[in-house]
C-alpha positions as CSV (number, residue, x, y, z in Angstrom):
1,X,61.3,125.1,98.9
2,X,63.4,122.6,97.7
3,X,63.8,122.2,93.5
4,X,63.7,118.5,93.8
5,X,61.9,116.2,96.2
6,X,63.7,114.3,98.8
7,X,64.7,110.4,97.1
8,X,65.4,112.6,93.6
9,X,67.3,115.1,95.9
10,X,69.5,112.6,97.2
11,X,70.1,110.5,94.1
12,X,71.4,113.4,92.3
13,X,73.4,114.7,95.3
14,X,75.0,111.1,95.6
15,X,75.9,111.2,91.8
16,X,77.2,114.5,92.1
17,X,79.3,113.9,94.9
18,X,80.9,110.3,93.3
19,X,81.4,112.3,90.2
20,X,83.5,114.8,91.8
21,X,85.2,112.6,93.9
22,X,86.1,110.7,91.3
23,X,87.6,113.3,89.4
24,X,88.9,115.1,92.0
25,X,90.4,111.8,93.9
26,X,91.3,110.8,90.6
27,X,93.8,113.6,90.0
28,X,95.1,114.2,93.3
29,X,95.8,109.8,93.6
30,X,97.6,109.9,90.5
31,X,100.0,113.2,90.9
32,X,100.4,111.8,94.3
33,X,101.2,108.6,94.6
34,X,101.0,106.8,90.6
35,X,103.9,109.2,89.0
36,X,106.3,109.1,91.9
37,X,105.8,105.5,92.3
38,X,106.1,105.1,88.6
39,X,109.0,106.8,88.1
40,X,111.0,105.0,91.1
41,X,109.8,101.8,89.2
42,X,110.3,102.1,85.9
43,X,113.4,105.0,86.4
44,X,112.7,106.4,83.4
45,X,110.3,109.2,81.9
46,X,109.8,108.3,79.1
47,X,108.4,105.3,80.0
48,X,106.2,106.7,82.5
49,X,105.4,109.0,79.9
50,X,103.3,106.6,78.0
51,X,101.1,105.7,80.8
52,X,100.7,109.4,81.6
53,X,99.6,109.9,78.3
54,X,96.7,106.7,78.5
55,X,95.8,107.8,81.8
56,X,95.8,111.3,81.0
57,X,92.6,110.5,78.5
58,X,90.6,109.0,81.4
59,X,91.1,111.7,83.7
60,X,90.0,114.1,81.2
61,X,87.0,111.8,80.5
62,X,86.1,112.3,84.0
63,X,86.5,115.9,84.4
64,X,84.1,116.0,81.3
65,X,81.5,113.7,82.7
66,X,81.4,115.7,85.9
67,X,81.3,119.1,83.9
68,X,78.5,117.9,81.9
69,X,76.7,116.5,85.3
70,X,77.4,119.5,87.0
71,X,76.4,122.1,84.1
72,X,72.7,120.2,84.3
73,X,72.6,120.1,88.0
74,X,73.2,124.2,87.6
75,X,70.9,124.6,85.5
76,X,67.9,122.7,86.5
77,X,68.6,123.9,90.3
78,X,66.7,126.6,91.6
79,X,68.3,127.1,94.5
80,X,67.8,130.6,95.4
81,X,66.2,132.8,92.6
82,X,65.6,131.0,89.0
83,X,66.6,128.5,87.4
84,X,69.8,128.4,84.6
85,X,73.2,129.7,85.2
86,X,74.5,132.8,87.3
87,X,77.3,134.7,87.5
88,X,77.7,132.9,90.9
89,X,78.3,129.4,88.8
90,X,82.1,131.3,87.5
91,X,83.6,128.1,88.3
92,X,81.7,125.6,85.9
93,X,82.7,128.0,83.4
94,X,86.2,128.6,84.3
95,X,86.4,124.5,84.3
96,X,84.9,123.9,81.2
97,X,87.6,126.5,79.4
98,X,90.6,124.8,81.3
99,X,89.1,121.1,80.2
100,X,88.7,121.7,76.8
101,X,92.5,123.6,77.3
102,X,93.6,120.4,78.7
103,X,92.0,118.2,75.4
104,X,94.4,120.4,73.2
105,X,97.4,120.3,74.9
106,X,96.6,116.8,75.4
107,X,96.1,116.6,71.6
108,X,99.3,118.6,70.5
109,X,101.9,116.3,73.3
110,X,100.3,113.4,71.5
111,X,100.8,114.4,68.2
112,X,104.7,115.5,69.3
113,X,105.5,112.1,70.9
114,X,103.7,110.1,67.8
115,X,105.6,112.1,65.0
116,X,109.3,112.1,66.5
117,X,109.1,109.2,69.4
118,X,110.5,109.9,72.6
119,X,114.0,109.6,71.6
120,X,113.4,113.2,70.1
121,X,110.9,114.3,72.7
122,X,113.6,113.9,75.0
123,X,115.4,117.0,73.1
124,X,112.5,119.3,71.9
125,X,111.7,122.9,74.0
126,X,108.7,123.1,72.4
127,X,107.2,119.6,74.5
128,X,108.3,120.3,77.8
129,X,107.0,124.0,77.6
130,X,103.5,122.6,76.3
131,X,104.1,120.3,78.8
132,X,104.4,122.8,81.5
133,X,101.5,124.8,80.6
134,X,99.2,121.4,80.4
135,X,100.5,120.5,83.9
136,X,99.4,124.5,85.5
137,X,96.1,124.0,84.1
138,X,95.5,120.9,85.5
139,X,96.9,122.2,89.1
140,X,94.3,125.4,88.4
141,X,91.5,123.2,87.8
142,X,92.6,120.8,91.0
143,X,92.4,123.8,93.2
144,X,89.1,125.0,91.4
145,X,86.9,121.5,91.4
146,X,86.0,121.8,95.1
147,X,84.8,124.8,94.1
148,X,83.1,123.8,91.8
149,X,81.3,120.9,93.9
150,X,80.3,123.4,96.5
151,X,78.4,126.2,94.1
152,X,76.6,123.5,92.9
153,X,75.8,121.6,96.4
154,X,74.6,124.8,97.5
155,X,72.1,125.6,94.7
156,X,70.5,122.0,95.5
157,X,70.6,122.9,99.2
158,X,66.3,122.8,100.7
């Protein structure tokens, strides 16, 4: 038997699924299609730069709205067995680490371009390798959000 009756069922699957696609859409439009283009237009970095770094705060506000969504979704699902969280729901908590990972990175490239400017960005290894790292998380969490969507479609599933 379904946890959740059949109007409630869908509304919450429809939020779920505009969450996600939101966040998920949002990340793969932006690596995809907004940094090249920006870069060809503007032809510099560290312009594009400080877009990245506005737009980075939105997709981060995103991922945490559809964490939060999620996380209740999981735990108020019965699905098969109880309700709460199972081991099966790895991936929530795997994304919740990498987000709050992503905040302080986020946090600490801010605080580097703030103190020195770009002009000495431009010449610090200690930016592009926190740069590097904030960039793999974000690709781990890209390849783990459909994941993510699925474990918790399935525990809502009649």
């Amino acid at each position: 038997m379904c946890n959740f009756v059949t109007v409630k069922h869908k509304l919450i699957h429809s939020l779920l699924l505009g969450n996600f696609a939101i966040w998920w859409g949002g990340f793969t439009f932006y690596a995809s299609f907004v940094v090249p283009t920006g870069m060809r237009t503007l032809g510099d970095h560290k312009k594009m730069g400080l877009i990245t770094e506005t737009v980075t705060n939105y997709l981060n506000y995103t991922g945490s709205l559809a964490l939060l969504f999620s996380g209740l979704v999981l735990i108020i699902s019965k699905g098969p067995g109880k309700p709460g969280f199972r081991k099966t729901d790895w991936s929530w908590f795997v994304l919740v680490v990498l987000q709050a990972v992503l905040y302080y990175l986020h946090t600490d490239l801010s605080g580097m371009i703030k103190s020195s400017g770009f002009q000495q960005i431009l010449l610090q290894d200690g930016f592009y390798t926190v740069h590097r790292i904030y960039l793999l998380v974000s690709t781990a969490m890209w390849l783990l959000i459909p994941a993510l969507y699925f474990q918790t479609t399935k525990r809502m599933a009649c």
